[in-house]
VMD Tcl script that draws the C-alpha trace (Angstrom):
set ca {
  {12.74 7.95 -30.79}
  {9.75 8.90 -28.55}
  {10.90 7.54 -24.98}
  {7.17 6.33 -24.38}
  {7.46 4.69 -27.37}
  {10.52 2.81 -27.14}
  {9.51 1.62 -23.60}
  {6.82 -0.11 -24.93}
  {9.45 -2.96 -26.08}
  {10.04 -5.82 -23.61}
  {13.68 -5.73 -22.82}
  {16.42 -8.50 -25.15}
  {18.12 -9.49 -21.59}
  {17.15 -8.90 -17.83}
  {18.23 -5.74 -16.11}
  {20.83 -6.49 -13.03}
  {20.37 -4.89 -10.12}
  {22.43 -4.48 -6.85}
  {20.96 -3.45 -3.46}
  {21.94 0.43 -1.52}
  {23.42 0.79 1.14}
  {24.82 4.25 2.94}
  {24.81 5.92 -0.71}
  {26.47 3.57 -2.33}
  {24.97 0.73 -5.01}
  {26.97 -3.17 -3.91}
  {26.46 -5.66 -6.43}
  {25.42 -9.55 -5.93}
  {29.10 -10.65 -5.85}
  {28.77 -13.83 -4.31}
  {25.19 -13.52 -3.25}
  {23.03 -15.09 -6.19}
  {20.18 -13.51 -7.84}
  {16.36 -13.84 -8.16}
  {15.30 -14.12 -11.50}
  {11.86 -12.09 -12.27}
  {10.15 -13.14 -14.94}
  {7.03 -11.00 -16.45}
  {3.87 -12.24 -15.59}
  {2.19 -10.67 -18.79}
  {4.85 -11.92 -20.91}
  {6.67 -14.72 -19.39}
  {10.10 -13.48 -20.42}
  {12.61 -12.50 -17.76}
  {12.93 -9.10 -16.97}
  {14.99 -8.50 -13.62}
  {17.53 -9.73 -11.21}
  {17.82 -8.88 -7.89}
  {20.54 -10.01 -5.33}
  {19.85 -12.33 -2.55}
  {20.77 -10.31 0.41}
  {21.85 -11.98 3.93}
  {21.21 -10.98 7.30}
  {24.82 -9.29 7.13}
  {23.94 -7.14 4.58}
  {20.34 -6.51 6.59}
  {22.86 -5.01 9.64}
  {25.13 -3.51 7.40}
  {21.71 -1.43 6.30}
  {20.83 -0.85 9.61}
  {24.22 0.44 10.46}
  {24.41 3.13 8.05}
  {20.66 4.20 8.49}
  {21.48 4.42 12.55}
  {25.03 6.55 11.93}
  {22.86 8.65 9.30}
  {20.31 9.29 12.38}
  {22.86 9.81 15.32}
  {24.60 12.07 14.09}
  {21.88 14.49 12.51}
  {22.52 14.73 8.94}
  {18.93 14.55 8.21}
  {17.15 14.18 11.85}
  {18.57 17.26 12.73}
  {18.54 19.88 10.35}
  {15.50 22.13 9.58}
  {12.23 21.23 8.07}
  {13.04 23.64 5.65}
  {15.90 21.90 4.33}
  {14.14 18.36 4.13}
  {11.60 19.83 2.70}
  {13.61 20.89 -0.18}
  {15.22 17.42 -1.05}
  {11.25 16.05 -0.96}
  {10.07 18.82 -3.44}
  {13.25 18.17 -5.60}
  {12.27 14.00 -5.46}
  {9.08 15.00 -6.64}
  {10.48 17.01 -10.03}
  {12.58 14.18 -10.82}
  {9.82 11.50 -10.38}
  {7.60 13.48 -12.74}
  {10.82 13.34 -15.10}
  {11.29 9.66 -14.76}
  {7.72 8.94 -14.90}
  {7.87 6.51 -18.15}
  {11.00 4.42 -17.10}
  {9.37 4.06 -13.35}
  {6.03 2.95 -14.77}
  {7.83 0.78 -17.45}
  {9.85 -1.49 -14.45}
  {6.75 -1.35 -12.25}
  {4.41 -2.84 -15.20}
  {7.29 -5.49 -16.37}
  {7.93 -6.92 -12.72}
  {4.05 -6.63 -11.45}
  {2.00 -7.24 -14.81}
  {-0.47 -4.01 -14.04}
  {-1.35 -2.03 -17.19}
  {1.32 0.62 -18.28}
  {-1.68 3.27 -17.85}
  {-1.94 2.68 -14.47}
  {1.56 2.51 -13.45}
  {1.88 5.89 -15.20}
  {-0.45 7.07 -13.17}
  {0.80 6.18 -9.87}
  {3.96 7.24 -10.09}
  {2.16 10.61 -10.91}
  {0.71 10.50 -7.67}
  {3.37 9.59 -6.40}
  {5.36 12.59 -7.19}
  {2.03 14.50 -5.14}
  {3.10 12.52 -2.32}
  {6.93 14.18 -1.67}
  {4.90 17.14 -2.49}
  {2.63 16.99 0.11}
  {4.65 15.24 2.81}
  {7.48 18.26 2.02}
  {4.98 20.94 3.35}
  {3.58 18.37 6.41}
  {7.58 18.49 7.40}
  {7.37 22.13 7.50}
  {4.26 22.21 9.58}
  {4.77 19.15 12.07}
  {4.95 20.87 15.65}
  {3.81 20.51 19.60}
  {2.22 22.13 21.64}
  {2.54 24.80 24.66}
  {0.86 24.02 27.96}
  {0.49 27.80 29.79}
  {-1.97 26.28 32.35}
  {0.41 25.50 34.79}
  {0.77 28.00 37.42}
  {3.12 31.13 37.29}
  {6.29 28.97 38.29}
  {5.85 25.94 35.33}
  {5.68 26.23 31.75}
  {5.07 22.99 29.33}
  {6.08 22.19 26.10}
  {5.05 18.86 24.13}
  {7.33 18.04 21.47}
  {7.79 15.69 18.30}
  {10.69 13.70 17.46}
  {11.28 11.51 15.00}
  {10.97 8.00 15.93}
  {14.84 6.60 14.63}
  {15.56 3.97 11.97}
  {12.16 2.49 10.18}
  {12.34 -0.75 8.75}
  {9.96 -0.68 5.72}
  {8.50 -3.92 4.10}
  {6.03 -3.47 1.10}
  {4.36 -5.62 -1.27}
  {4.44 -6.96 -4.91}
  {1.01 -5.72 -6.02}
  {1.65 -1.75 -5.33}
  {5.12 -1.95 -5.08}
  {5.68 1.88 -5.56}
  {2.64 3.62 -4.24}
  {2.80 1.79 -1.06}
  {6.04 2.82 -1.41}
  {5.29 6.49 -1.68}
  {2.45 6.06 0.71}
  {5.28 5.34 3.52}
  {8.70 7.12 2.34}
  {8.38 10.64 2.28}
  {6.27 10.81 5.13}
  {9.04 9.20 7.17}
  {11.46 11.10 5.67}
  {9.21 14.40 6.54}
  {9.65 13.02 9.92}
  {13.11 13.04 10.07}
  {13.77 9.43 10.55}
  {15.86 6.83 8.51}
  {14.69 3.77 6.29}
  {15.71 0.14 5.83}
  {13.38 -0.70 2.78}
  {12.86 -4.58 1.77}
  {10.56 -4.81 -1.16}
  {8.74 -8.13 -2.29}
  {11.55 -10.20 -3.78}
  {9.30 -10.14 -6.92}
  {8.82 -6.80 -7.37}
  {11.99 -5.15 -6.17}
  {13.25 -2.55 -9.21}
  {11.17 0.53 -8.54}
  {12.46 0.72 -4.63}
  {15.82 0.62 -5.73}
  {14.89 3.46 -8.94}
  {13.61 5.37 -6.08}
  {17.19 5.55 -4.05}
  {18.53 6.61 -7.08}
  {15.87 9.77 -7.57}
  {16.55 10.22 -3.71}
  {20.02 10.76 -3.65}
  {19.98 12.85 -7.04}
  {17.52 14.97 -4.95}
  {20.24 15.46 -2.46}
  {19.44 12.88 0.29}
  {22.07 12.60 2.41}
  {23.56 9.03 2.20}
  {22.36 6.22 4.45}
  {19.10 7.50 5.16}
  {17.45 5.92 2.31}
  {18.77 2.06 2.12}
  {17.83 -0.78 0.28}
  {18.12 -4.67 0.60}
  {16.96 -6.83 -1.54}
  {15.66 -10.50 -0.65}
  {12.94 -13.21 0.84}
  {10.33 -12.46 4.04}
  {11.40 -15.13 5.53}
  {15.08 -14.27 5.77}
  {15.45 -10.22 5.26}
  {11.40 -9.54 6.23}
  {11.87 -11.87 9.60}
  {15.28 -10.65 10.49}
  {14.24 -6.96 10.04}
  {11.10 -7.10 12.49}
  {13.23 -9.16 14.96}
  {16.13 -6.50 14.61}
  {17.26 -4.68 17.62}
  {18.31 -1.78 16.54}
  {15.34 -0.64 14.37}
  {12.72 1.58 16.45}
  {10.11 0.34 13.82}
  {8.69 -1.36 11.23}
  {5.77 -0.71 8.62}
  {4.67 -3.59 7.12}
  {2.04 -3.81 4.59}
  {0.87 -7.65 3.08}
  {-1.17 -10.50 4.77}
  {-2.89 -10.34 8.11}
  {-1.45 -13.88 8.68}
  {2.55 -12.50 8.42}
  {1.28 -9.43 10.15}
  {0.77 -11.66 13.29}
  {4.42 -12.80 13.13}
  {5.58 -9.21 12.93}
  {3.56 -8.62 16.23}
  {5.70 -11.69 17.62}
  {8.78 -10.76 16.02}
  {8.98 -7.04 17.07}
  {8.37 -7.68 21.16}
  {12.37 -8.57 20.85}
  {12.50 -4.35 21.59}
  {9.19 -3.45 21.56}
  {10.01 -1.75 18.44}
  {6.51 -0.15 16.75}
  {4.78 -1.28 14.69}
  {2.87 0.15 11.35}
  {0.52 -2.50 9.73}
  {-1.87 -2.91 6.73}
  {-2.91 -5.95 6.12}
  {-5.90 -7.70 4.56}
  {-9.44 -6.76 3.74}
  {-12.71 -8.41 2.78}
  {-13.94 -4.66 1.63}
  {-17.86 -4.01 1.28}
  {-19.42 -2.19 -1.64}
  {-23.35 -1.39 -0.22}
  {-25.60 -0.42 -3.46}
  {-29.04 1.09 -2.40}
  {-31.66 1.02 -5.49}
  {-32.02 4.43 -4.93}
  {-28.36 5.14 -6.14}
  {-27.51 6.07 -9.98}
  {-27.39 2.59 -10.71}
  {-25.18 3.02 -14.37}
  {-22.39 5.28 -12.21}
  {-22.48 2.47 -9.44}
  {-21.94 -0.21 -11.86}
  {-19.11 1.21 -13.31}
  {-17.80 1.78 -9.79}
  {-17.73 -1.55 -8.37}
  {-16.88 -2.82 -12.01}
  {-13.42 -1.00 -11.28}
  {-13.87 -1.87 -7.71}
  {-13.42 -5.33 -8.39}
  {-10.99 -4.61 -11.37}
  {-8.31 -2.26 -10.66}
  {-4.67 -4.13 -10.37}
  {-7.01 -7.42 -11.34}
  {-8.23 -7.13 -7.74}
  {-4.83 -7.42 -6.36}
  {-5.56 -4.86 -3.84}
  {-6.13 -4.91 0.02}
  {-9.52 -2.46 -0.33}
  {-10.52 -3.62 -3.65}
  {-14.23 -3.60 -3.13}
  {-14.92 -7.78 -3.16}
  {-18.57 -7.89 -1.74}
  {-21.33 -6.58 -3.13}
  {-23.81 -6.12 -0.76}
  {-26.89 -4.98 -3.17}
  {-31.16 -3.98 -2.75}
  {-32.72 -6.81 -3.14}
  {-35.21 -5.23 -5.49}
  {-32.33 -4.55 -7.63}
  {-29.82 -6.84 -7.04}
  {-30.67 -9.50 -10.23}
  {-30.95 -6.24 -12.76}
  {-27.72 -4.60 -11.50}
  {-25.87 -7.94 -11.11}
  {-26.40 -7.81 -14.75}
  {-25.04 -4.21 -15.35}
  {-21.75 -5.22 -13.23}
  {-21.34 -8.22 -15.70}
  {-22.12 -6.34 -18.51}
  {-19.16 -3.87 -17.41}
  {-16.52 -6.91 -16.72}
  {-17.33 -8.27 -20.05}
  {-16.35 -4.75 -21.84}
  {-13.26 -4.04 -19.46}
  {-9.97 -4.56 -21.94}
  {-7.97 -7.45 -20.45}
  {-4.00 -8.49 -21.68}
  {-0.92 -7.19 -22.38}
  {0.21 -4.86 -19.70}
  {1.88 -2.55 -21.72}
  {-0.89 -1.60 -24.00}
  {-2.26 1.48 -23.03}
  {-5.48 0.53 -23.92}
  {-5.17 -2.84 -21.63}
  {-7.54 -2.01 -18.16}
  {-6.98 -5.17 -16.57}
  {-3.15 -7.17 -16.77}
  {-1.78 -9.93 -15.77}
  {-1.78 -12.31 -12.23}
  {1.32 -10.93 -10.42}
  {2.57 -14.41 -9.05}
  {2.00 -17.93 -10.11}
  {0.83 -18.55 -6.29}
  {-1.67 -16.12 -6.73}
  {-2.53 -17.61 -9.86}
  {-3.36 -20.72 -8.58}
  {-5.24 -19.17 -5.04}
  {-7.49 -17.02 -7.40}
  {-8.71 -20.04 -9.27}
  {-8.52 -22.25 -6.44}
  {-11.49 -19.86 -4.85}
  {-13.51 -19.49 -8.21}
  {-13.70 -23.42 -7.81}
  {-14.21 -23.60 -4.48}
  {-17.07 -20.66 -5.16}
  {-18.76 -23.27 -7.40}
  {-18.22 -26.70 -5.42}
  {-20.21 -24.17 -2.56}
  {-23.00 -23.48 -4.65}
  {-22.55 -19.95 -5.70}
  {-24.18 -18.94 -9.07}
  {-21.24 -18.21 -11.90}
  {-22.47 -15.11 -13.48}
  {-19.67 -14.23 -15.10}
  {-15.56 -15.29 -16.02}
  {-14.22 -18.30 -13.82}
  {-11.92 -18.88 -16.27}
  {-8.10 -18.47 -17.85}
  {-7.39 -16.11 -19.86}
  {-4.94 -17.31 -22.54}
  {-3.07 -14.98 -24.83}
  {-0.21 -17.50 -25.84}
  {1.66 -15.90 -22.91}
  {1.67 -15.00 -19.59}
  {-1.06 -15.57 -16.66}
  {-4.52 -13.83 -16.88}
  {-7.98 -14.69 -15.08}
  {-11.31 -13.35 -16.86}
  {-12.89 -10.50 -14.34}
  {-15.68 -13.42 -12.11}
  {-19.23 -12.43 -10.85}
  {-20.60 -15.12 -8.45}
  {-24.60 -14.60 -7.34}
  {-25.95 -16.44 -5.08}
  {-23.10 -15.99 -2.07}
  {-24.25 -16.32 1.50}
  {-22.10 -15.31 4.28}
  {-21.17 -18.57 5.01}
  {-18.83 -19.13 1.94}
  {-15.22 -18.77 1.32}
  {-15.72 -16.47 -1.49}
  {-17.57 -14.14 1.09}
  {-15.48 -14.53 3.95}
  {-11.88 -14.92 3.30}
  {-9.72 -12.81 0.94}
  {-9.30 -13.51 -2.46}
  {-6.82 -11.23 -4.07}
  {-8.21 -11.29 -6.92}
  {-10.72 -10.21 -9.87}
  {-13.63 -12.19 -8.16}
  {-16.87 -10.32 -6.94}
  {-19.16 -11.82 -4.29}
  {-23.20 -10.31 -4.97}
  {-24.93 -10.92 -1.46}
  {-28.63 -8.92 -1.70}
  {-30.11 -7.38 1.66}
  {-33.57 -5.62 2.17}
  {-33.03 -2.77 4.73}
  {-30.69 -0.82 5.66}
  {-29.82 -2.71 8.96}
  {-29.11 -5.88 7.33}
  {-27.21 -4.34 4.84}
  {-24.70 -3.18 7.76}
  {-24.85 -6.32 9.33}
  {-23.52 -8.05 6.57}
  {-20.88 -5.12 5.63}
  {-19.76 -6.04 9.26}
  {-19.64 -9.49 9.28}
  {-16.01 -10.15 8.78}
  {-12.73 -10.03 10.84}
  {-11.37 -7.12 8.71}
  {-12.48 -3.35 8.38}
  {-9.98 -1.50 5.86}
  {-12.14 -0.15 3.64}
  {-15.75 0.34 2.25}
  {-18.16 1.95 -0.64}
  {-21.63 3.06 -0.37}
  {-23.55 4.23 -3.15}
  {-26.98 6.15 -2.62}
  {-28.46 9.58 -3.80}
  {-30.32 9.65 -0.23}
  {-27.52 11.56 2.24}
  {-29.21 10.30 4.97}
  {-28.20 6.99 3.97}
  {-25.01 7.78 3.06}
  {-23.83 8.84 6.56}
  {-25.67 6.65 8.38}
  {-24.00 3.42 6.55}
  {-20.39 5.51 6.84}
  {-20.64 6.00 10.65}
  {-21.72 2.76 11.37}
  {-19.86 0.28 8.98}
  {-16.51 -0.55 10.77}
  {-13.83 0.40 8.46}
  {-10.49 2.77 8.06}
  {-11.37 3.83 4.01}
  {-14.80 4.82 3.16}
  {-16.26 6.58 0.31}
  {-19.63 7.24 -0.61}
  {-20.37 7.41 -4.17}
  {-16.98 6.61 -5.86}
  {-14.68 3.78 -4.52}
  {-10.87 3.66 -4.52}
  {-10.53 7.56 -4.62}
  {-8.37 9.52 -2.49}
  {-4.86 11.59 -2.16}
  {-2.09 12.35 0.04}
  {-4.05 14.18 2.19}
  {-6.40 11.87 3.94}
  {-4.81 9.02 5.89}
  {-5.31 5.37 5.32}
  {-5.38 2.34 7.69}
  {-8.16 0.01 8.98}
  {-9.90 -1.29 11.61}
  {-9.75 -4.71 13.76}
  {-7.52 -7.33 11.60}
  {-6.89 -5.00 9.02}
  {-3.57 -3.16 10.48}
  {-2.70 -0.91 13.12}
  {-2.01 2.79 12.84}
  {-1.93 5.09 9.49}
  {0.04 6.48 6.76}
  {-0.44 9.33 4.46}
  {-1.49 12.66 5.57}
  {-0.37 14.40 8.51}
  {-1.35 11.65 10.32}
  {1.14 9.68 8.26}
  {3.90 12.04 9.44}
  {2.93 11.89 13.11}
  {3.04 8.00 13.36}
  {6.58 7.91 12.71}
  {7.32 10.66 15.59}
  {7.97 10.19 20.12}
  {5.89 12.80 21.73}
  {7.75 14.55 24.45}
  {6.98 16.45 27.54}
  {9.34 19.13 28.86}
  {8.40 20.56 32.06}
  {10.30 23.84 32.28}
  {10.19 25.72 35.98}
  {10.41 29.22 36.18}
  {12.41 31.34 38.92}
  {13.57 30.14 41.84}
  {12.66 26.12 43.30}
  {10.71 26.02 46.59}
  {13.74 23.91 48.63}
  {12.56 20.22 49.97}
  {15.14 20.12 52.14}
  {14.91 23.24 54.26}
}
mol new
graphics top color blue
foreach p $ca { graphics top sphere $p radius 0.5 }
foreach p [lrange $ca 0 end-1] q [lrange $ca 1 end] { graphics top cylinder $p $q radius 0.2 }
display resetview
């Protein structure tokens, strides 16, 4: 049978997992499970163990032993670059039984999640050449008897927590950039989305990863997520999620001043001048808004549109939600799945009302979605938004798309600026002066001009004011989980102090 075929079947009986630890796979034993349960098909699909703080050190253990003693920290780029390359092939070759777990636990379209994992696999690609070219520097501007070298070391043991709505690109955004470093990883995925981390230590130690330097434990924030930022023997943590539980990892991780990696929330602008191509930049903000169901920290949700346009393109943007294939997740024709948690069920819709008790004009959606199974919103246009409104100020999470018009170029700034987040941003113009005057001036760590939600392994990401701290991806990515060191070598013989 054709494997993508025979994926397409939801499974007769959830798949058990157990969490990894130095190598090694340990069953729930005693533990308990959480039970996932598909949010496009409301049938259960996972379980995961419930892991304690013991099994949190025991993780911590083996990822410190695999650092001290050099199995991975030590040996040459070369070499680490090889077990990155060979992750890659065999995440290319496992493409349709990654994408299938990642679409059952999360409820994005099978397309997408095929996708991702491709890019994925261009990740360890790229992060196995930035471990070959990671390096110092040479300072020989010191005087005839002095001679300085800068250096890079790996940081130690990184305690990674990720998400439920990317729960393997963020993934890949993080791991084989650390790993190009030469550090060690702790991972904690969502409790709701945990099966791809734990497919990924199996690809990893098939690629030759030497054991504990890629571990896994399974379990809740509040007891494996706190416990790991307020652990004392991790050097750091990178957290992606909410900027609310990104202010507890700031209190958690003074303990030992560990570092600290965060992306957190966005309120993301998408600026549409009426000189753009106004058909392209409907489409764009269309899939802006629509991509994951706007589950997604730079989802563009504020459209900050010409005035003298705003009422005709509003209507191209609904006319582009209205066509946009919503339901079963694994259809490949499906664009937009299902609501990834029941909470976030409930806070979408909660904000579509309170978008309406505020006065905002519906334009489009608002409503469920029902397919006889599973949770689904309709794609929602609101008009009408000032900046005063929840729907313009806080984020959503959601498929729900704020239109606030603006009449120069100024204003249209202002308001791209007018919120306590600054991770990413769209601008969409055929005049380049525009275009790099709005990108230079609007605050924010993404930015693309004509196109939205593009990008690769080579650019970094990361955002400004309450949107996170530091960046991943690129070679910037590699360099944030490094120490710089200076060695200050003397030459010949020491002038004597004491005579």
């Amino acid at each position: 049978m054709d494997q993508r075929a025979a994926t397409l079947a939801l499974p007769e009986t959830p798949r058990s997992f157990g969490f990894f630890v130095d190598g090694q796979t340990i069953e729930a034993g005693p533990r308990g499970h959480f039970e996932r349960r598909s949010p496009g098909h409301d049938v259960p699909v996972t379980r995961m163990p419930k892991c304690t703080k013991a099994d949190l050190d025991m993780a911590v253990a083996a990822a410190r032993r695999a650092f001290e003693d050099g199995r991975w920290s030590r040996i040459p780029a070369v070499e680490r670059a090889d077990v990155l390359l060979r992750a890659a092939q065999i995440l290319r070759r496992r493409t349709e039984e990654i994408a299938y777990w990642e679409t059952l636990e999360n409820g994005k379209p099978i397309s997408q999640a095929r996708a991702e994992v491709g890019g994925c696999a261009g990740m360890f690609e790229y992060a196995a050449g930035a471990a070959r070219a990671l390096h110092g520097d040479a300072f020989n501007n010191l005087g005839e008897g002095m001679f300085g070298v800068v250096t890079r070391e790996p940081i130690g043991v990184v305690g990674l927590i990720t998400p439920w709505n990317f729960p393997f690109l963020i993934l890949c955004e993080r791991v084989p950039y650390i790993l190009a470093a030469g550090c060690t990883i702790v991972a904690k995925p969502s409790e709701v989305t945990s099966a791809t981390t734990l497919l990924l230590a199996e690809v990893l130690a098939e690629a030759g990863l030497p054991a504990g330097c890629y571990n896994v434990v399974t379990g809740s924030g509040s007891t494996v997520g706190q416990a790991m930022t307020e652990h004392a023997d991790i050097d750091m943590v990178s957290f992606t999620g909410s900027t609310a539980v990104g202010r507890r990892c700031v209190a958690a991780a003074a303990g030992n001043f560990k570092k600290l990696g965060l992306e957190l929330g966005g309120k993301n602008p998408q600026i549409v001048f009426a000189d753009a191509d106004l058909e392209d930049a409907a489409d764009g903000v269309a899939f802006g808004i629509g991509f994951n169901t706007g589950q997604c920290c730079v989802s563009g949700s504020r459209l900050i549109v010409e005035r003298s346009v705003a009422r005709d393109f509003e209507a191209m943007v609904a006319a582009k939600l209205a066509k946009a294939k919503v339901g079963d997740p694994l259809d490949p024709e499906t664009q937009i799945g299902a609501i990834t948690t029941t909470a976030q069920n409930d806070t979408i819709l909660g904000y579509i009302a309170n978008g309406k008790q505020e006065g905002a004009r519906l334009v489009c959606g608002g409503d469920r979605l029902d397919f006889g199974r599973g949770q689904y919103i309709a794609p929602t246009l609101f008009g009408d938004v000032t900046g005063t409104m929840a729907i313009a100020r806080e984020e959503i999470f959601g498929p729900v798309l704020a239109v606030m018009p603006f009449d120069t170029m100024e204003e249209a700034i202002a308001i791209a600026n007018d919120t306590v987040y600054g991770l990413a941003a769209s601008v969409w113009t055929k005049n380049i002066d525009k275009a790099l005057t709005v990108s230079r001036r609007v605050r924010a760590g993404r930015f693309w001009v004509n196109t939205t939600l593009a990008g690769g392994p080579e650019l970094p990401i990361g955002g400004f004011k309450q949107s996170g701290w530091g960046r991943e991806a690129g070679i910037y990515g590699v360099e944030e989980y490094t120490q710089v060191k200076s060695v200050h070598i003397e030459i010949g013989r020491r002038q004597p102090w004491v005579g």
